[in-house]
VOLOMAR-13145 format. One record per atom (N, C-alpha, C): residue number from 1; residue in one letter; x negated, y negated, z. Coordinates in steps of 0.2 Angstrom, whole numbers, plus 5000, padded with zeros to 4 digits. Layout:
BEGIN
     n   res      x      y      z
   NUM     a      X      Y      Z
...
***
This chain:
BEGIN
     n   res      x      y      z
     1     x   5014   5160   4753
     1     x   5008   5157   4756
     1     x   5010   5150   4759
     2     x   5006   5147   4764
     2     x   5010   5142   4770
     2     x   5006   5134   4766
     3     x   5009   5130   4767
     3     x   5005   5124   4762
     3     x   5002   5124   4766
     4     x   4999   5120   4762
     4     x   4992   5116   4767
     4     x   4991   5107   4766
     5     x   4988   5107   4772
     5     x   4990   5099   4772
     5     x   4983   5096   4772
     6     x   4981   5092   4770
     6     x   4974   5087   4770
     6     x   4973   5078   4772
     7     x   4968   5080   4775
     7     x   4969   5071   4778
     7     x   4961   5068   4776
     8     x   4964   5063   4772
     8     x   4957   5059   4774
     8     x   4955   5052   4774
     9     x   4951   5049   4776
     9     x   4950   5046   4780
     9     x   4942   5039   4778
    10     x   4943   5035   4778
    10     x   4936   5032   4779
    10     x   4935   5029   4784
    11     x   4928   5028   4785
    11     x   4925   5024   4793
    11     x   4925   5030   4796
    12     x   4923   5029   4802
    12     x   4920   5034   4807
    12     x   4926   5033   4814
    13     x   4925   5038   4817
    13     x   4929   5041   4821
    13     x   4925   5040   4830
    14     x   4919   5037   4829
    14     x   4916   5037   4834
    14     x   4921   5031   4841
    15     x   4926   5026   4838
    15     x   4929   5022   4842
    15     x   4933   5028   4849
    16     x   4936   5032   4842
    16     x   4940   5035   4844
    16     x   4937   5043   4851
    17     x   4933   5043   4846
    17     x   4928   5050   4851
    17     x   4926   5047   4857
    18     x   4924   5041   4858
    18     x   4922   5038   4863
    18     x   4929   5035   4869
    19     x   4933   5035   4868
    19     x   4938   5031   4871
    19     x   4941   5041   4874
    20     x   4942   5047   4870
    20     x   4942   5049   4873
    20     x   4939   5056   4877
    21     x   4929   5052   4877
    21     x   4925   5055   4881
    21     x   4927   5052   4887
    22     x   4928   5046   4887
    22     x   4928   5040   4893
    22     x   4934   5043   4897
    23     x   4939   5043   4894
    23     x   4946   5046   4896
    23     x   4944   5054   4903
    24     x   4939   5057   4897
    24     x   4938   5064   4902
    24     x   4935   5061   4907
    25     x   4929   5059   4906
    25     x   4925   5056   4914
    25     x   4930   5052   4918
    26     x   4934   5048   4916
    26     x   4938   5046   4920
    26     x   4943   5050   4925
    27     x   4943   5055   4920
    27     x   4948   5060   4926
    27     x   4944   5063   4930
    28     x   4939   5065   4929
    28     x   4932   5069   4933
    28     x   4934   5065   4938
    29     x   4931   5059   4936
    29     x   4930   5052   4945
    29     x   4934   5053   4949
    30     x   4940   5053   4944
    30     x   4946   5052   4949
    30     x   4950   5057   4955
    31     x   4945   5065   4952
    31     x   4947   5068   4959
    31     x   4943   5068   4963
    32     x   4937   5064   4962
    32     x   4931   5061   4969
    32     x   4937   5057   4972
    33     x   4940   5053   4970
    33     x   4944   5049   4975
    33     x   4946   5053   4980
    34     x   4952   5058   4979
    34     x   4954   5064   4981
    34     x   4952   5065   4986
    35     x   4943   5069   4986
    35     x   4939   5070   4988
    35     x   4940   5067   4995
    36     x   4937   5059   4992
    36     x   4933   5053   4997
    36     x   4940   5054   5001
    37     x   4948   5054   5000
    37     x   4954   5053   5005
    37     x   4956   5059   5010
    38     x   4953   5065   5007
    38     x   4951   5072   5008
    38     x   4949   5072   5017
    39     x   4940   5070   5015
    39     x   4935   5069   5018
    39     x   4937   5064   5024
    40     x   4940   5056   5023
    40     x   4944   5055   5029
    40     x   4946   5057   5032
    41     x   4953   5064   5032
    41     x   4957   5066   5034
    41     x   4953   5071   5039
    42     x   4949   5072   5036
    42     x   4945   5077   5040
    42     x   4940   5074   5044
    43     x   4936   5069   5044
    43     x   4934   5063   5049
    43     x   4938   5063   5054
    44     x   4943   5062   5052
    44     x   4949   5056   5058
    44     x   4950   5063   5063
    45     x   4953   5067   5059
    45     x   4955   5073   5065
    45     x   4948   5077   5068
    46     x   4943   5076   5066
    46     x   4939   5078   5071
    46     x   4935   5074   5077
    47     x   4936   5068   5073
    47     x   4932   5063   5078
    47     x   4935   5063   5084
    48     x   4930   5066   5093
    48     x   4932   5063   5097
    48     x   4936   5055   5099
    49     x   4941   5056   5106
    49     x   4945   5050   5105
    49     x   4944   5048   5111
    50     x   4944   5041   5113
    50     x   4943   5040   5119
    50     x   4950   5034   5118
    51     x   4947   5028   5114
    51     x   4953   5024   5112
    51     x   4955   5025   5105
    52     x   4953   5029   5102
    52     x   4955   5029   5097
    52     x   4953   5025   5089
    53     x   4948   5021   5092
    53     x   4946   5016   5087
    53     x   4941   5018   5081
    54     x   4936   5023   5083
    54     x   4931   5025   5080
    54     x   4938   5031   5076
    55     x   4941   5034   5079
    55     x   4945   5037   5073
    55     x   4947   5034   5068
    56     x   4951   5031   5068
    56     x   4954   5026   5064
    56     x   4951   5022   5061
    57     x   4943   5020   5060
    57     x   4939   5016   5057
    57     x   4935   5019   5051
    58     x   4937   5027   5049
    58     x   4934   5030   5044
    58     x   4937   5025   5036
    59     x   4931   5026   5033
    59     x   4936   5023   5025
    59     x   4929   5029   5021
    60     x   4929   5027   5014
    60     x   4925   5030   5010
    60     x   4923   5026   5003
    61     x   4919   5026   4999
    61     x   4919   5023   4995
    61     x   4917   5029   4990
    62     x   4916   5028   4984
    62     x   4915   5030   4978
    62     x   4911   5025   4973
    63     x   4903   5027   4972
    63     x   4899   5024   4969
    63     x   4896   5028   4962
    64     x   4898   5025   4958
    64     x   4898   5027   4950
    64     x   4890   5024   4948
    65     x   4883   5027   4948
    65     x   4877   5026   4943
    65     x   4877   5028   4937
    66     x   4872   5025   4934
    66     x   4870   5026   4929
    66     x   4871   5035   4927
    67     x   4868   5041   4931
    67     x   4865   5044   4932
    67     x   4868   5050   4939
    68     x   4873   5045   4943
    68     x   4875   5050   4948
    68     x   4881   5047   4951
    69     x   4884   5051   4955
    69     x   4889   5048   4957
    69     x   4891   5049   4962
    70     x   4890   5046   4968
    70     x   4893   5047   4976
    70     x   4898   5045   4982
    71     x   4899   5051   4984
    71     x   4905   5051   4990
    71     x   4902   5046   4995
    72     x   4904   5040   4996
    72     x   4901   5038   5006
    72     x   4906   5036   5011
    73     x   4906   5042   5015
    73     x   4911   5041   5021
    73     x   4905   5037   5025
    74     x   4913   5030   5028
    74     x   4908   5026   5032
    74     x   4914   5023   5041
    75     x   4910   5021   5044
    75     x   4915   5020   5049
    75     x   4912   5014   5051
    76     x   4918   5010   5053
    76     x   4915   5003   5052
    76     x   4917   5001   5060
    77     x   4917   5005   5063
    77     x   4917   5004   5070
    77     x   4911   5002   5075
    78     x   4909   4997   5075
    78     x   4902   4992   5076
    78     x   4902   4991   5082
    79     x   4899   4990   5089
    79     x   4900   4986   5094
    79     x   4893   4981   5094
    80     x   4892   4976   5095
    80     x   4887   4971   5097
    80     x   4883   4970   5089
    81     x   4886   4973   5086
    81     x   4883   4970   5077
    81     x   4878   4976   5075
    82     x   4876   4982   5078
    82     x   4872   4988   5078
    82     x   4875   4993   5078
    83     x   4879   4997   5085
    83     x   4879   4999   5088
    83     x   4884   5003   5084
    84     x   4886   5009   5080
    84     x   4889   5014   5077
    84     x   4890   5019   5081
    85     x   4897   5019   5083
    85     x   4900   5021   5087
    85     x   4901   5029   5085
    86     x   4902   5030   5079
    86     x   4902   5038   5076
    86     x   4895   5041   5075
    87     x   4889   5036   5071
    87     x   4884   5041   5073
    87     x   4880   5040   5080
    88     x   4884   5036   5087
    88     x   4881   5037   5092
    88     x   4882   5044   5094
    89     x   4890   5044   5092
    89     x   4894   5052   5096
    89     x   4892   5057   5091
    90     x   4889   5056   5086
    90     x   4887   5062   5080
    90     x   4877   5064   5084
    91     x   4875   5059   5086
    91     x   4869   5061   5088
    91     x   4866   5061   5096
    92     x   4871   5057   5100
    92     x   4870   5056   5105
    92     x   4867   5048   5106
    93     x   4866   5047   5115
    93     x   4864   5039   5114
    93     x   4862   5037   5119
    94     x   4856   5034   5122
    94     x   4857   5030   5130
    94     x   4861   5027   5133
    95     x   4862   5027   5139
    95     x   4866   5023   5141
    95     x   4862   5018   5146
    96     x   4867   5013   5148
    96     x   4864   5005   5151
    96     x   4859   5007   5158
    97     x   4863   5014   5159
    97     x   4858   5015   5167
    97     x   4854   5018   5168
    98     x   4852   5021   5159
    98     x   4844   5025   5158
    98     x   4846   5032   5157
    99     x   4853   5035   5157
    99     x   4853   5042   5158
    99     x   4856   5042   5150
   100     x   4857   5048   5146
   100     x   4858   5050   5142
   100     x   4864   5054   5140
   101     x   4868   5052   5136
   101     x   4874   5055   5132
   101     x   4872   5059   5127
   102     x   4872   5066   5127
   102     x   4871   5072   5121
   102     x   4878   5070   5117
   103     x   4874   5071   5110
   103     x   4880   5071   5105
   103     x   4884   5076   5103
   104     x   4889   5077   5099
   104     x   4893   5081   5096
   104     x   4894   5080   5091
   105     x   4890   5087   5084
   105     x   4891   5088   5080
   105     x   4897   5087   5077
   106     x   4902   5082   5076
   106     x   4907   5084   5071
   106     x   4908   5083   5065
   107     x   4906   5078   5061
   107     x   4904   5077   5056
   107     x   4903   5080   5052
   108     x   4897   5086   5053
   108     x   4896   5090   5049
   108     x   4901   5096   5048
   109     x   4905   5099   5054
   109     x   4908   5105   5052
   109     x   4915   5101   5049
   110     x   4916   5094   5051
   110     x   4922   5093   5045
   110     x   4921   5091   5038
   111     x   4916   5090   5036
   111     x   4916   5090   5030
   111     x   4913   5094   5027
   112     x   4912   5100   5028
   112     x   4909   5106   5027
   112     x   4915   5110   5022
   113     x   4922   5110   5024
   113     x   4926   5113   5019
   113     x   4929   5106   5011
   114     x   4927   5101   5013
   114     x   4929   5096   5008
   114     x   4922   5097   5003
   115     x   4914   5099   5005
   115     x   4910   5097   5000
   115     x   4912   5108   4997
   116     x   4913   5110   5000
   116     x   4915   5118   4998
   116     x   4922   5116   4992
   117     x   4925   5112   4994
   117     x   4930   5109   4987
   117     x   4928   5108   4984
   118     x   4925   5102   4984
   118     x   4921   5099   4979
   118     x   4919   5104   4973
   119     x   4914   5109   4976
   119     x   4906   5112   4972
   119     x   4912   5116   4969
   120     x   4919   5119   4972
   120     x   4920   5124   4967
   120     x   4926   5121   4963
   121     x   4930   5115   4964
   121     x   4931   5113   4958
   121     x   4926   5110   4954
   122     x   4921   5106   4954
   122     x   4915   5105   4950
   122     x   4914   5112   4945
   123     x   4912   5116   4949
   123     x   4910   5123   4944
   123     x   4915   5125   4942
   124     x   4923   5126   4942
   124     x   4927   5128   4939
   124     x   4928   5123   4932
   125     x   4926   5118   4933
   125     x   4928   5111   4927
   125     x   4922   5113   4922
   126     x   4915   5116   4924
   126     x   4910   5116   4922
   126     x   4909   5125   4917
   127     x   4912   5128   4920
   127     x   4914   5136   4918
   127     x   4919   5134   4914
   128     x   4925   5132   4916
   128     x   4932   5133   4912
   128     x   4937   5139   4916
   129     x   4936   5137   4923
   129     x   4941   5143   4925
   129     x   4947   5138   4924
***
């Protein structure tokens, strides 16, 4: 018969069970980064280009609540302190002489296969595939 080993122990283990719950949620977040660098790439190459600036201008943040936690692609390409250059060309916009510029969905079809990554590594982490 094979020995047998015993361990024991006083105080609790709570430091240690916590350091690494924290460790798992950490890895979780950390492929949202992924994610948010993901989602850039996918911004930049779909964004119409005239000068190229609004391309170039994507970043993303990553916000950690209490409760939730979210991707925000942002494009910091401004004109006159307002004027958003990416959601003008995402929805369209007036122009100076009263006529109108229809917009160009792109937006939504590029980040369409990045939140489809997302949802199915989320539920593969969630299942244990």
């Amino acid at each position: 018969m094979g020995k047998v080993i015993s361990v024991k122990s006083k105080g609790s283990f709570d430091h240690t069970f916590g350091f690494l719950r924290a460790s798992v949620e950490k890895a979780k977040w950390e492929k949202l980064w992924k994610y948010g660098e993901m989602g850039v790439q996918a911004l930049r190459n779909a964004t119409p280009v005239d000068t190229g600036l609004t391309r170039d201008s994507w970043s993303y943040e990553v916000e950690v609540g209490k409760n939730t936690t979210t991707i925000v692609w942002k494009n910091s390409n401004v004109v006159d302190g307002w004027y958003n250059v990416a959601i003008m060309l995402q929805y369209g916009h007036a122009t100076g002489n009263g006529s109108y510029v229809e917009g160009i969905d792109y937006i939504n079809p590029a980040l369409k296969p990045v939140f489809k990554k997302i949802a199915d590594e989320l539920w593969m982490d969630t299942v244990g595939g």
